[in-house]
N, C-alpha and C positions, 0 to 999 in steps of 0.2 A: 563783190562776185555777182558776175551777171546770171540773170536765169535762160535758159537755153531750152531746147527741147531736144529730148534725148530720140537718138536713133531707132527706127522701128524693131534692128532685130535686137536692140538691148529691152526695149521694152515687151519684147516676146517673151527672152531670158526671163526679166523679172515677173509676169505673168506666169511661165513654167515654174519657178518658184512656189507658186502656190497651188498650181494644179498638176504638176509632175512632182513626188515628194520624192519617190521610189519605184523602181519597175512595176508594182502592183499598181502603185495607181495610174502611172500610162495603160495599162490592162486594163485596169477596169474601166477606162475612157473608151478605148477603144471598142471592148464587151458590149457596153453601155450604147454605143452609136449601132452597133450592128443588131442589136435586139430593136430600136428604135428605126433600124432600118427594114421590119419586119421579116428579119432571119426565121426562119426551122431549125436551120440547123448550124451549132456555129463551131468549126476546129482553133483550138490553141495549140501553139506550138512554142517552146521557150530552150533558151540555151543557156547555162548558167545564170539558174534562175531568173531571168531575162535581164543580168546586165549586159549582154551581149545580143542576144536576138533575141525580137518577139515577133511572132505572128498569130495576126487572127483573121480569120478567112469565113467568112461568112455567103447565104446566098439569098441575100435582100437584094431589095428596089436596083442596088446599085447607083452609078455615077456617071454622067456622062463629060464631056472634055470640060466645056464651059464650070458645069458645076464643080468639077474637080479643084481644078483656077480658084475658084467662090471659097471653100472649103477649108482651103491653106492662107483663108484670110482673118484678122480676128474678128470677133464677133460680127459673124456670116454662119448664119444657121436656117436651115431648114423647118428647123423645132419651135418654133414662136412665129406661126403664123401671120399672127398682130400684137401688139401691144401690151395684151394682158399680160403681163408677168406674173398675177396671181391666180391664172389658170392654167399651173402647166402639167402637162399631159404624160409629157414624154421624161426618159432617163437625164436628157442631155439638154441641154434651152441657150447656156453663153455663149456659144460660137468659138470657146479658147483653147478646147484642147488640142484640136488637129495641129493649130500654128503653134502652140505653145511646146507639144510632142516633139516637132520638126524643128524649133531653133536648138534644142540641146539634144541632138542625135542626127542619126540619118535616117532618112524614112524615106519607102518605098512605099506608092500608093496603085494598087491595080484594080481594077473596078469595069464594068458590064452592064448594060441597062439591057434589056432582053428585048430582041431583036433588032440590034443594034452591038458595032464592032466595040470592043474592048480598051480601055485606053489607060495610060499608065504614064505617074509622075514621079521623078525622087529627088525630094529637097537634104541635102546634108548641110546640117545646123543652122538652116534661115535662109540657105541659098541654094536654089535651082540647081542641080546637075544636068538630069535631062528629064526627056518625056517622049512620048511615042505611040506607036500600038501595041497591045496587048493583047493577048489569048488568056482566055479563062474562062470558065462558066460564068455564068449569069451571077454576080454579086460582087462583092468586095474581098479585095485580100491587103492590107496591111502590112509589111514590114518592118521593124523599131530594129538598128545595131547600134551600139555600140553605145548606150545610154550615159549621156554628160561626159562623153570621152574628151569634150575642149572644155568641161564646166572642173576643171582638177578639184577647186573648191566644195562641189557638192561629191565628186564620186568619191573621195575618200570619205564620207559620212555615211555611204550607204557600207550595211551589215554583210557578212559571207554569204554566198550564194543557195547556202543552203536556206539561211532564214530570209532572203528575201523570197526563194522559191515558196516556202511557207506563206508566207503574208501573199504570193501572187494565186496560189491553191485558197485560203481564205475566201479571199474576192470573188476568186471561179465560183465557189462554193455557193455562198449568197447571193449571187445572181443567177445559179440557175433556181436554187430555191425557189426564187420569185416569179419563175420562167416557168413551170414544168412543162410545157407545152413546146419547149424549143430543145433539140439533142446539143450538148455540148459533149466533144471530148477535148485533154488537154495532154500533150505531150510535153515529156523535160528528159534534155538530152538524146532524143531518139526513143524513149519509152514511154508508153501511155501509160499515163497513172491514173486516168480520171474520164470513165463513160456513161454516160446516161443517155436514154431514149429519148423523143420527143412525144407526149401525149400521156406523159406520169401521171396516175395522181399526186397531187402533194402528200400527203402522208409520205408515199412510196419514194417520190424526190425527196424528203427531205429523210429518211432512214436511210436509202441509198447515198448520201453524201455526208451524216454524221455516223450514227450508230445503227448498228441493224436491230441491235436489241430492244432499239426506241419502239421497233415495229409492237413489240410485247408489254411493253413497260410503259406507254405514254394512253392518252386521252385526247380526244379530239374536240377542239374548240371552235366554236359557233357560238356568237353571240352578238344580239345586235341592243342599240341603245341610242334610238333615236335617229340620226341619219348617219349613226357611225356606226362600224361591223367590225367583231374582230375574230380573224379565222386563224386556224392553223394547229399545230401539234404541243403539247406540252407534256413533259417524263412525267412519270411519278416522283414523288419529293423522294423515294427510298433510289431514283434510277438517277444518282448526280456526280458533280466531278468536280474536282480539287479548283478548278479555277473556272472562270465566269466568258472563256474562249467560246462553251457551247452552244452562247443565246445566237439567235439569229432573228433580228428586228426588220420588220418592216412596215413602212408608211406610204401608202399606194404603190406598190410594189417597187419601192427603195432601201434599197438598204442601208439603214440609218444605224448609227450610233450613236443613241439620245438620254441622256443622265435622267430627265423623266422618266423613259418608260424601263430602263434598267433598276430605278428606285423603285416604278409600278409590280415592277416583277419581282423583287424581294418582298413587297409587303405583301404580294398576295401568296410567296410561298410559306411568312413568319409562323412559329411555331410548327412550322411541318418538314423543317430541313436543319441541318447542323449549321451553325453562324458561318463557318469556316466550310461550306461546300455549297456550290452551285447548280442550279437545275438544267436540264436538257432541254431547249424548247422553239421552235420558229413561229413566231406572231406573227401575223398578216394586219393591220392596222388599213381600214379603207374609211375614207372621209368627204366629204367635197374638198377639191381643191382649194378654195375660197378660205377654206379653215385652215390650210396649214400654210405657211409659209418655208419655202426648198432654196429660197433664194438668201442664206446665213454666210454662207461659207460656197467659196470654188469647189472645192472636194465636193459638196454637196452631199455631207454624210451626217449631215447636222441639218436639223429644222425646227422649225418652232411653232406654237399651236395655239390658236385664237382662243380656245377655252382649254389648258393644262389640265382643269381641274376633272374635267368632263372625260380627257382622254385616259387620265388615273385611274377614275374607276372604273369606266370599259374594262380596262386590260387588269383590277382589282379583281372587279364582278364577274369577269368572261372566267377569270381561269379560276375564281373560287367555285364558281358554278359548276365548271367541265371537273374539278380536283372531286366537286363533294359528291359526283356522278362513280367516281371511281370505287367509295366503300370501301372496302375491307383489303381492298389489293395492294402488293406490297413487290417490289423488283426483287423475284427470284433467282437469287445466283449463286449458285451450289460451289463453295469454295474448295479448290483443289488440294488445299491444304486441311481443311479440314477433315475432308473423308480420305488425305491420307493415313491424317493420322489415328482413325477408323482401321482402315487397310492395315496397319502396321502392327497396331495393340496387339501384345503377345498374352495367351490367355494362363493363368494360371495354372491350369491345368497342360496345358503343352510345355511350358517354362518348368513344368514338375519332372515329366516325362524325357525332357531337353536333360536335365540335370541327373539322369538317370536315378533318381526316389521318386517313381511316380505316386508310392504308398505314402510321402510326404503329405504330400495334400490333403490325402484322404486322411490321416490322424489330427491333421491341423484343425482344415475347417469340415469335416464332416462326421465329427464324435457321437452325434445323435444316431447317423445308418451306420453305427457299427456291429450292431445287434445284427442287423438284417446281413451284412456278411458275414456274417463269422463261416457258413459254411464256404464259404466261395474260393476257388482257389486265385494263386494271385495273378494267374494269367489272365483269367475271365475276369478278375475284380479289375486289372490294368486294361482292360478292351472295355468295361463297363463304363469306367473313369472318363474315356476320351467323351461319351455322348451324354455325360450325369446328369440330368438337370437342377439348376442353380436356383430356381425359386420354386413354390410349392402353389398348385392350382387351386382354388376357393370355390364350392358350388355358388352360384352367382341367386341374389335372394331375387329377383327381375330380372325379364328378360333385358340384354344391353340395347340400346337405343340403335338405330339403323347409322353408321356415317354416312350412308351413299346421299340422306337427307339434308345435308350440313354442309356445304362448301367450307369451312375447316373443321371439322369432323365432331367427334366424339370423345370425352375425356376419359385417358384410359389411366392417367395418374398422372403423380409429381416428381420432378428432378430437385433434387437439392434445395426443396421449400423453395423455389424461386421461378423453377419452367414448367407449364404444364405440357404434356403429352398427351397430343388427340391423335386419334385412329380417322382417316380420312379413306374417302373413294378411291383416291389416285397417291395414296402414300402417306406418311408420318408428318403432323404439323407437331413443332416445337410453339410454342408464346412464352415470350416473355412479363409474366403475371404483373410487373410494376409497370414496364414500358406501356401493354398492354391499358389496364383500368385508368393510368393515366391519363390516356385520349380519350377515354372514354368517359370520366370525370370532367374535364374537360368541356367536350360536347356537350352533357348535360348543361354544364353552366353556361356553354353558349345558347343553349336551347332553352334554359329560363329564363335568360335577358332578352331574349328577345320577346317572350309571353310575359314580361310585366317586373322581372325581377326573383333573385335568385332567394328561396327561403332561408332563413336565417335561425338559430340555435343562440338566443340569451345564455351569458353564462353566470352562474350563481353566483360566485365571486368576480369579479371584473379582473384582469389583468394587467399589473404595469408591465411597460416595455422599453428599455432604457434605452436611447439612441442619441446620436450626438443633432445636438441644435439644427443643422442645416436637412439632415433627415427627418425630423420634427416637421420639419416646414414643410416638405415636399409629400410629407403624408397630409398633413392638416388641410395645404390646399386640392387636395382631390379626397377629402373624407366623401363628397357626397357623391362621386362617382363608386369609391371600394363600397358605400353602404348599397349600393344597386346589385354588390356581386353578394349582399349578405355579411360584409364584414365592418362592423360598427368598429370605429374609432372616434376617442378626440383625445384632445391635448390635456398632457396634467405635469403641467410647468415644463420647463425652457426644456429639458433632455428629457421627457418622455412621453410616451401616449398609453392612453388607458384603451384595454381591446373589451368590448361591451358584448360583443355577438360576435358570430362567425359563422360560414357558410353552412348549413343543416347536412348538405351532402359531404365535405368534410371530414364529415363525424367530429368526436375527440382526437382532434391535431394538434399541434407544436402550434399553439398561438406566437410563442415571442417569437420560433425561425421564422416562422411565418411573414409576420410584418417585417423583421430585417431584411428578408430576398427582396419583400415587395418593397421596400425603403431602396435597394440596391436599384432594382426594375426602372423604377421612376427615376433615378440619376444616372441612368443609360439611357433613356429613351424618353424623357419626358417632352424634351424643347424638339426633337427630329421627326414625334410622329403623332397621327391625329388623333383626336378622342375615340374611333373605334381599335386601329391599333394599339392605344396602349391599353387600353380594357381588354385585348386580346392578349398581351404580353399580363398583366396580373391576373387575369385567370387561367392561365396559363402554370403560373408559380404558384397559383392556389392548387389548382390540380393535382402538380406533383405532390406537396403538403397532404393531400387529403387522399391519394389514390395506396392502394393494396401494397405493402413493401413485400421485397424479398424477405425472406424466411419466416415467411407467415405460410403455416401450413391449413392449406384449403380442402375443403369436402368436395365431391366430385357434382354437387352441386350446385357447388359457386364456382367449381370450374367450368364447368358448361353452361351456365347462367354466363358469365365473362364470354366465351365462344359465340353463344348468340349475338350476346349485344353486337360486339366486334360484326358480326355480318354485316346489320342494319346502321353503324352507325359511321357516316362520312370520317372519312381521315383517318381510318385504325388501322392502316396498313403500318403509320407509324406512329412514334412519341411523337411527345410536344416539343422535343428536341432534335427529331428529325431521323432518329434510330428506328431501324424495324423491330416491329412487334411481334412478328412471326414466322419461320423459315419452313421450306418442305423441303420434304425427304420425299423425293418421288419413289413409286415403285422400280423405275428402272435405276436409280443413284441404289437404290438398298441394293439391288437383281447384283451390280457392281462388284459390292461390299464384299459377296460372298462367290463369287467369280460363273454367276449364274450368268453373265453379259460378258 
């Protein structure tokens, strides 16, 4: 078999392959070149989900006849000035997608260089139709029909029109992130679904195109770390969603999807989010050119980084920094079901009255006032009944402390030995007393490791701990990292470890659960994460171990003792699990309750 050279528009074909996968990514080529074209402002417009039409219409530098010609050729670009391939600047740099677009479609190219006539080309699938003059404003306008309508092969593989519509809304999405400075809107079917201004700030782009509640719940990140900077918004660990759709990555304003900085971003949420739920967040990632490498992949959604290790903890260091900025705050969102079923609670007293023995009540639980009715008659005792009050008022031995002073307030008591109840300025804060001391347990122990090591509690008898052989091992070889957190171990023969000490903060804990979590800990996470992380996962499990349990009944000053800390100390909005520690009751949610709103 002889070797041949295959036809130009086959090798276009096989070039669309890899940079045409699906209508989003002809989009986001096309996006890509008009931002690169120094658009303001750019319109989409799509029609079943664009496997049938796309348009984008922009009003940059524009095209004039020759360059148009140039354009629809491969690798013929504007964007690489010279040579340097590892200095590039712009969105776009191979020169493939315009021809690549046009051999599996038809494409309509209209375009404007300002002050100068209009001019207009349309290739269907790798062959000239026509060309001509054109009328438009000053820029470019785009047409895409009928995407891989001669490729039968590829269009049965693309998905319904509605999930490509999604994947092609994605796209939109992340590119103006990176943009705020440029207005995109984006129609489907005749309807706009999607408008932003030109000159956002980023905060405001990017809550405008995820979540508006981010605008409340999130933190702004600034951080620079030598000639790298890493900007942009990040949630609260408490403001997260089931799946991992809501990051938005960027490396010199591209939008990447990089298993790096998607792993960077887990570890710097670890112990402050549920395993099984994701953060809200857009990172801005700026570098020298020089250091990243955009040239991995056609799609250009993949890149690679001359120092990994360097770009890690940037995006570790930025968002622990902007997180431990945050304190005590926690994403407030008053569940509608919950204060229904507030709204709904039928009270004893009315349920008496309903049943018509409203005098029920009264002999059941209120046998002590029955002295003080005896004269009363039962009409006035059944009008009495409706307003009774249900607990008895105590002269107070001190005066009660001010809440308006306390950002979560003042302890006014316990629920069920397990939540305490503060009185705040702006409404009722619940805490959850274990969720709660356990971050705060926690932080302490991160705050002694890093002043030298965490104090430790010999115990007068030592402890065996029976575990099977291969956990044996995985304790033994990090004894002298657990003895930094305070917890003395060694080995005393093949199945078990003797526990010699243990954290001081602590107190008296469950020594054996104890090492068996942290025996657990280390065969989850020993080989995938570094020596600060996994000193951050066992103290972690120390924590819980050591922190305040449910139905332990507390004095109202080691409830507010617990209320302070929580102010000052980073990360108490949630556990070390990633659960809130604390809910309000606004005054306007109570105002609700009782149909004063």
């Amino acid at each position: 078999m002889s070797i041949r050279r295959l036809p130009e528009h086959l090798v276009n074909r096989i070039a669309a392959g890899e940079v045409v996968e699906r209508p989003a990514s002809a989009l986001k080529e096309l996006v890509e070149n008009a931002i690169d074209a120094g658009a303001t402002r750019i319109a989409i417009a799509l029609q079943a989900g664009g496997t049938e039409r796309i348009e984008v219409a922009d009003d940059g530098c524009g095209m004039d006849r020759d360059e148009m010609a140039l354009a629809l050729e491969r690798h013929a670009t504007s964007k690489l000035p010279d040579d340097a391939i590892d200095q590039v600047a712009t969105l776009g740099f191979r020169g493939e997608a315009l021809p690549s677009i046009a051999s599996v479609a038809r494409m309509r190219i209209e375009s404007r260089v300002r002050g100068a006539d209009g001019w207009q080309r349309t290739v269907d699938n790798g062959v000239v139709a026509e060309e001509g003059p054109a009328a438009l404003p000053p820029g470019t306008r785009i047409t895409v029909e009928d995407l891989f309508a001669r490729v039968p092969a590829r269009r049965k593989f693309l998905r319904s029109p509605r999930s490509e519509y999604a994947a092609c809304v994605d796209a939109v999405k992340r590119l103006a992130m990176a943009r705020p400075d440029i207005g995109f809107t984006l129609e489907h079917d005749g309807r706009r679904t999607l408008a932003v201004q030109p000159g956002e700030s980023r905060p405001d782009r990017v809550a405008a195109l995820t979540d508006r509640g981010l605008a409340d719940n999130s933190v702004a990140v600034d951080h620079l770390r030598g000639d790298m900077r890493l900007g942009g918004v990040a949630g609260l660990p408490t403001f997260n969603r089931g799946v991992a759709d809501h990051q938005y990555l960027f490396v010199n304003g591209r939008p990447v999807k990089d298993r790096l900085l998607i792993g960077a971003v887990r570890g710097a949420y670890a112990e402050m989010i549920p395993r099984d739920r994701h953060p809200l967040l857009a990172l801005f990632v700026d570098l020298p050119a020089s250091e990243v490498d955009v040239n991995v992949h056609p799609a250009k959604t993949e890149v690679r980084f001359r120092d990994p290790g360097g770009v890690r903890g940037l995006i570790v260091g930025g968002l622990r920094h902007a997180l431990d900025a945050a304190g005590h705050r926690s994403a407030q969102r008053p569940s509608a079901a919950a204060l229904g079923n507030w709204q709904t609670e039928t009270s004893p007293l009315r349920h008496s009255r309903e049943s018509g023995n409203p005098a029920s009540f009264f002999s059941a639980h209120l046998e002590g006032w029955a002295p003080a009715f005896a004269g009363v008659t039962g009409e006035v005792r059944e009008q009495f009944l409706d307003y009774a009050p249900q607990a008895r008022a105590e002269p107070a031995t001190e005066p009660p402390p001010q809440a308006a002073a306390h950002p979560l307030g003042v302890a006014r008591g316990q629920v069920a030995a397990t939540y305490i109840v503060a009185e705040a300025e702006d409404g009722l804060v619940i805490v959850d007393q274990h969720a709660a001391h356990e971050r705060l347990v926690l932080e302490r122990m991160r705050r002694a490791m890093a002043d030298g090591g965490v104090a430790r509690q010999a115990l007068l008898l030592p402890e065996v701990v029976e575990l099977d052989e291969p956990a044996c091992d995985r304790l033994e070889a990090r004894a002298a990292e657990l003895a930094e957190m305070g917890l003395e171990v060694e080995r005393f023969g093949p199945r078990a470890m003797l526990v010699r000490a243990t954290p001081a903060l602590l107190g008296q804990g469950d020594s054996k659960g104890l090492v068996t979590d942290l025996a657990d800990e280390l065969a989850a996470y020993d080989d995938a994460l570094s020596l600060r992380e996994r000193l951050d996962h066992v103290a972690a499990t120390m924590a819980c171990h050591g922190s305040v349990r449910a139905g332990r009944i507390l004095s109202v000053a080691e409830m507010n003792a617990i209320l302070r800390e929580m102010e000052v100390t980073p990360h108490s909005g949630q556990c070390n699990h990633g659960r809130p520690t604390w809910v309000k009751l606004a005054h306007g949610d109570i105002e609700k309750l009782f149909g004063r709103k």
